[in-house]
N, C-alpha and C positions, 0 to 999 in steps of 0.2 A: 754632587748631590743627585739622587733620584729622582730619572724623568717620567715614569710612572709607579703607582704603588697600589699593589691588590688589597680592599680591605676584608679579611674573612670574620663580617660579622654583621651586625645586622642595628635595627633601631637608634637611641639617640648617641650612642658610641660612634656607629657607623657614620653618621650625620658629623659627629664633633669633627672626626676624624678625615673627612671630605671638605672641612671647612678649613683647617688649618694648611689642607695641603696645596687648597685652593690660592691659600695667603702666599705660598711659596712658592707657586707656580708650578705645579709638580700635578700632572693627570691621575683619574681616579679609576680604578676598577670595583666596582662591589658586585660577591656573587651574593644569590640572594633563592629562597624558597620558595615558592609558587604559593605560599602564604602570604608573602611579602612582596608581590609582585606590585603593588600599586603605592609602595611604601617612599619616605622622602627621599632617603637613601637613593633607590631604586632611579626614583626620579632628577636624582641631583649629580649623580658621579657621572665621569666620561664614559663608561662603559660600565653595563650591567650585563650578570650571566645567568640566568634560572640555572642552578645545580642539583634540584629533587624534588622532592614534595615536601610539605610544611613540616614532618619529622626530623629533629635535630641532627637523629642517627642514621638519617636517608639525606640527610643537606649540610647542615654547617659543622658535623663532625666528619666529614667523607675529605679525610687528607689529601688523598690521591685525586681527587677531582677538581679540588679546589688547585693542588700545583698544574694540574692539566689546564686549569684556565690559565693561569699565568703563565703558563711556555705558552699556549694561543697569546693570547692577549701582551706576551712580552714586555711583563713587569718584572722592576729592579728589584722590588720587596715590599712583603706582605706585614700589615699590620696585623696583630690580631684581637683589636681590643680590649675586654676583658669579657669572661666566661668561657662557653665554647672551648676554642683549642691554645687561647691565650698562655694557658701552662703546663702545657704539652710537650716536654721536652724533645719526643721522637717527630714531633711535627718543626721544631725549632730545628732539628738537626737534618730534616728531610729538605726543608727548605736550604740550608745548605749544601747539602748533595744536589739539587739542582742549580747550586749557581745564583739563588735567590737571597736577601737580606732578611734577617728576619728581627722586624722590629720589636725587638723584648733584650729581653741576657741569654746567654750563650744557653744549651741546653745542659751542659757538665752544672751551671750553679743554679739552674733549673732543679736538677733531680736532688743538686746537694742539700737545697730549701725545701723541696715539695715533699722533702719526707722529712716530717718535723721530730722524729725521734732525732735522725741524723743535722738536724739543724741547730736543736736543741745542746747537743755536743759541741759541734764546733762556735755555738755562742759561748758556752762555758771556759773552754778555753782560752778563746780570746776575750776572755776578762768579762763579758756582758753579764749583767743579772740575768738567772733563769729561776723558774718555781721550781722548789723543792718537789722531788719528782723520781721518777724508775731512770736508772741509769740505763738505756736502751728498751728495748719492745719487753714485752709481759711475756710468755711462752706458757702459761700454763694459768688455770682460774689460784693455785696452790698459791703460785707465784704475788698473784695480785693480790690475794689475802692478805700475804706476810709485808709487802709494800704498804697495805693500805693502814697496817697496823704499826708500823714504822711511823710512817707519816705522819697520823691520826686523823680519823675522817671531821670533815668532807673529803673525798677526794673525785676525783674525775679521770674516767678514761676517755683516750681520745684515739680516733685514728689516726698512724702515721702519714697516712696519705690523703688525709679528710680537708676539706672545707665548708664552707654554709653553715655551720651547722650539724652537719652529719657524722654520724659515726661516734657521735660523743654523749656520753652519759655519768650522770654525778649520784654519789652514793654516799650514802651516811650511815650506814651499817653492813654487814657482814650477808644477810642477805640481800641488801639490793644492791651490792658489790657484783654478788653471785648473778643477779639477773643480768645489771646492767653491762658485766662482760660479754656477758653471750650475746648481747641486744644489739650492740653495737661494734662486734667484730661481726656480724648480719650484715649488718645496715652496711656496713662501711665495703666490706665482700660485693655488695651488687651496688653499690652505689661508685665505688672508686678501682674494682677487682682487685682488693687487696686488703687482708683484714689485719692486719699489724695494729698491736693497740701498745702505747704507752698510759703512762699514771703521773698525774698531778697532784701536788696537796692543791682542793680547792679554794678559791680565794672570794668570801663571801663578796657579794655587792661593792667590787673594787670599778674604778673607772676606766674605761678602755680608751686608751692613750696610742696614736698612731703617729708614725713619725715620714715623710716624705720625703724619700734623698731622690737624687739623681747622682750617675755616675759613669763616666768613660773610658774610654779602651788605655786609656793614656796613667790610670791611677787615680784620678782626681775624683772627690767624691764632696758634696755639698748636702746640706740639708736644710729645706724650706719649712721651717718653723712644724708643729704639731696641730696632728687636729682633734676634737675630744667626738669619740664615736659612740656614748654612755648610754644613750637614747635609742634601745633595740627593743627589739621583740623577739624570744627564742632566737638567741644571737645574731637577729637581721636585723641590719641597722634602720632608723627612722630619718634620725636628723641626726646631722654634723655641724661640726661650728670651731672657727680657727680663729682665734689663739682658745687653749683651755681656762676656762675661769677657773681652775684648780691649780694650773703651774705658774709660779712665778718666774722672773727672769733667771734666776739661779738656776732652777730645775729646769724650765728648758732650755737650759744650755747643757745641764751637765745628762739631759734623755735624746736629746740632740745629736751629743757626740760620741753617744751608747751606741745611736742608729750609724755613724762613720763608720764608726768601729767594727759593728755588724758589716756592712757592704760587705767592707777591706776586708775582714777575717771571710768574707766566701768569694771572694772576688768577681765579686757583682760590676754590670757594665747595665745602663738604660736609668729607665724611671722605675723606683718599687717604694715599695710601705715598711717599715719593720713596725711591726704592732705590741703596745705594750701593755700588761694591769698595772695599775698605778691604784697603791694603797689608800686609806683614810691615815695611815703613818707618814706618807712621803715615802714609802717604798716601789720601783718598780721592778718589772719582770720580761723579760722578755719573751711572748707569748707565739711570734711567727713571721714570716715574712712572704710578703705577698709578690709575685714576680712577676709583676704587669701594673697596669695603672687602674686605679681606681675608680670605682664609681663615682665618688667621693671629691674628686680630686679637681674640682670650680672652687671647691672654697679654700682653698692654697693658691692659685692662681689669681683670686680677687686680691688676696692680704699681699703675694709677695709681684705682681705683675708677669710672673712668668708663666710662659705658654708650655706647659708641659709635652702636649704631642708633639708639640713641634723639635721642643727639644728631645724629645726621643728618637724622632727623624735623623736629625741632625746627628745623637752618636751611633745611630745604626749606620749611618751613611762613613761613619769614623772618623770625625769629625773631630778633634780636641775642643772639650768645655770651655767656652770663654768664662761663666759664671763662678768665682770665688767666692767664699762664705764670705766676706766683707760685703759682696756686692747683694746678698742678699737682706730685707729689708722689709720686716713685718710691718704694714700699716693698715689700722684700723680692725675691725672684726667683720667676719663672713660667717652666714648659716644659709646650710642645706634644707630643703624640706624635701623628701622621697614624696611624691604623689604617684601612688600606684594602683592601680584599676581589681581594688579590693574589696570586699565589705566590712569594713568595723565592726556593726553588728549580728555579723556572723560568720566572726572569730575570725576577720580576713580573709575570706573566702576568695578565690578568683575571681573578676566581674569582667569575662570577653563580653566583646558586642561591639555595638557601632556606637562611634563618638557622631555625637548628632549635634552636637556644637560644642566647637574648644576656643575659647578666647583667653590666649597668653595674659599675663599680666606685665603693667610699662611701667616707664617710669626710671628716675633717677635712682642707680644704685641699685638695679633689679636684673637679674639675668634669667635667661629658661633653655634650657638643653630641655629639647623634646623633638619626637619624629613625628608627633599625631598632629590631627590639623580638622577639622571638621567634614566628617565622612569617613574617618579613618577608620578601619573595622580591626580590634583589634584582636589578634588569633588566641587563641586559646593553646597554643603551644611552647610558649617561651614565657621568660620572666613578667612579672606586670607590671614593672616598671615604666611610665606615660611619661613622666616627666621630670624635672630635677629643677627649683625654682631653687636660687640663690640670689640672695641678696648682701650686700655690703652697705655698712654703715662706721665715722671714725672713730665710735665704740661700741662696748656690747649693748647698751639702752638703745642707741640710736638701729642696730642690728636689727634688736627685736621688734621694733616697731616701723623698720620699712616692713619687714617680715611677714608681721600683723595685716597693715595694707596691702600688700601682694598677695597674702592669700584672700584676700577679701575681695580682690580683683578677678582672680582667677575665677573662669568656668570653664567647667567640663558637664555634656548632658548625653545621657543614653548609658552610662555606667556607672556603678557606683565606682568611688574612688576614696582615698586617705586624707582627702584636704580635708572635711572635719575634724578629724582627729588631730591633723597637725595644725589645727588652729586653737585643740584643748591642750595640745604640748606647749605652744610657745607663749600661751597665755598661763600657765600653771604656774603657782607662788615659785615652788620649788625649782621650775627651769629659769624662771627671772632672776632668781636668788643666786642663780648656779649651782644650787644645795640637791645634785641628783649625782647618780653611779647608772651600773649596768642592771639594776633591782627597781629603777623608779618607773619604769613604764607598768610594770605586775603592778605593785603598788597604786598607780594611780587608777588603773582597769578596775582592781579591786575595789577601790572607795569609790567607786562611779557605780560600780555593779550596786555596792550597799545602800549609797544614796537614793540608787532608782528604786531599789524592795523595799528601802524605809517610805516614796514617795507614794508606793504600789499599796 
């Protein structure tokens, strides 16, 4: 096992990630931005290192600096989170050439996933549902016509190299095919340097269904139940919630051993996502695979008791999996609520500034991954993500009304933030019902907007 380990990241990841390894006995390094210098992280690891100034491309994307603190500082292996350089294949593989561990998957099924045309293939192959779609990249606007005409719109381009979000645009006619090529092999060009685009038939307001494996150097691959990720906004997610009130035990077993399937056919080793659409038919697809651990990923650890970083330590370290799919073991239902330092009423806006008082919210069956703390000033240069309130309850009714209490608990003062809204989500007919997709948040925005012009 690893007697020290660098973490290269920052906020409540950085913090998870200093707490498990705390559990393990295993010393902490976190490098950190002169934006972040007063941050929990900062305060809580064995060793912290300032590496720039609060820009991400002056600090927590500078590879080379960050392995220069770990030959100082004489760590086994670096964690990376997620965001940042978490799927970075040439940073996975850099950390290698020094001698370092690099807590993720190897870089070769790094690159083979992170370019989802080529992922998209080797799902096929190995038997996984995929959306109907361009058999490799677009090469020409000509090209994407005659696909999209194939297909029949809607369809959607996407970057091969994209995430967030980015780089993807949906089209329903022949001219905003035409636009939304060019828009988004841009976007995708300065966003990821590299404008590769594929085509999907779109799939109206289906549910985004994610699957959790873990897998080791040894073969063995397991998968910790699904979580339903339906609840976004402009493909960010809001809330999660494990098990999905849309799959029965039938389907998740048989989307379950879809996600096996996937590792094995890319020969995947750690903790990752395979993300799925899942129809209003019973149909899914396979949509991506995510090659690090999730933001997401408290509400799989409430349901199945396992500690995910830790086991990810454990097979960077090479560790063979003790955990068999027998030994895994759904109990009860978990929901996420993202609170993130936004404005609602204006369209999400970012909301830096100083947290002038934060009080967690307690309680039976309540968790909070957060970095902030009262006085905590939060930068204006990184995600806005404050906090990730999860709660467990031993079903979905009981879920939603710790949930309810928790955020009613919760204070945050000096910015605005999302706990509003996610106390109009988990109270809405529709999310109680389980009767929502990836269309219900527009939808609910909109009859909010109408109601207020009708009240107006």
């Amino acid at each position: 096992m690893f007697n020290k380990i660098l973490i290269a990241n920052r906020g409540e990841i950085a913090l998870r990630i200093i707490r498990a390894c705390r559990e393990m006995n295993i010393r902490t390094v976190v490098v950190y931005s002169q934006a972040d210098a007063d941050s929990m992280p900062v305060r809580l690891a064995d060793e912290a290192v300032c590496i720039g100034p609060p820009q991400p491309q002056s600090s927590y994307l500078l590879i080379e600096r960050i392995l220069s603190v770990a030959a100082i500082c004489d760590v086994d292996a670096i964690h990376p989170g997620y965001g940042f350089l978490a799927e970075n294949a040439y940073f996975a593989e850099a950390c290698a050439k020094h001698g370092i561990a690099f807590i993720g998957p190897s870089a070769a099924a790094m690159r083979a996933l992170g370019d989802k045309s080529i992922a998209r293939e080797t799902m096929r192959k190995a038997g996984v549902p995929v959306t109907p779609g361009s058999d490799g990249l677009l090469t020409s606007e000509e090209q994407a016509l005659e696909m999209a005409h194939k297909l029949k719109y809607p369809v959607i381009v996407k970057a091969s190299a994209g995430g967030g979000g980015r780089g993807m645009r949906i089209a329903h006619n022949d001219a905003s095919l035409i636009q939304g090529y060019h828009a988004a092999r841009t976007e995708a060009e300065k966003a990821f340097d590299n404008g590769d685009l594929y085509m999907e038939k779109f799939i109206v307001n289906p549910r985004h269904i994610e699957v959790q494996i873990l897998a080791d150097n040894f073969g063995n691959v397991v998968y910790l139940g699904e979580r339903d990720c339906s609840v976004q906004r402009r493909n960010q997610k809001l809330l999660e919630e494990s098990p999905s009130p849309a799959l029965n035990s039938k389907m998740r077993e048989k989307i379950g051993n879809a996600a096996v399937k996937a590792a094995k056919a890319a020969g995947y080793s750690s903790a990752g996502t395979i993300e799925f659409l899942y129809t209003a038919e019973g149909d899914f697809y396979f949509m991506e695979m995510n090659t690090r651990i999730q933001v997401e990923h408290p509400v799989t650890e409430m349901i199945t008791g396992v500690d995910l970083i830790k086991e990810m330590i454990r097979i960077a370290a090479n560790e063979k999996m003790t955990l068999r799919q027998k030994d895994i073991v759904m109990q009860g239902h978990a929901i996420e609520c993202r609170i993130n330092a936004e404005d609602p009423e204006r369209g999400f806006a970012p909301s830096p500034g100083q947290v002038s008082l934060f009080v967690p919210p307690g309680g039976r069956n309540v968790r909070i991954d957060s970095h902030v703390y009262s006085g905590y000033r939060i930068p204006p240069y990184y995600d806005s993500l404050l906090a990730k309130l999860i709660v467990w309850g031993a079903n979905r009714q009981e879920a939603i009304a710790v949930c309810r209490r928790a955020l009613s608990e919760l204070i945050v003062e000096g910015v605005k933030t999302t706990q509003g809204f996610q106390k109009q989500l988990i109270n809405h007919k529709d999310f109680v019902e389980g009767k929502y997709d990836t269309g219900f948040v527009d939808r609910m925005t909109q009859t909010t907007k109408k109601e207020e012009k009708h009240e107006k």
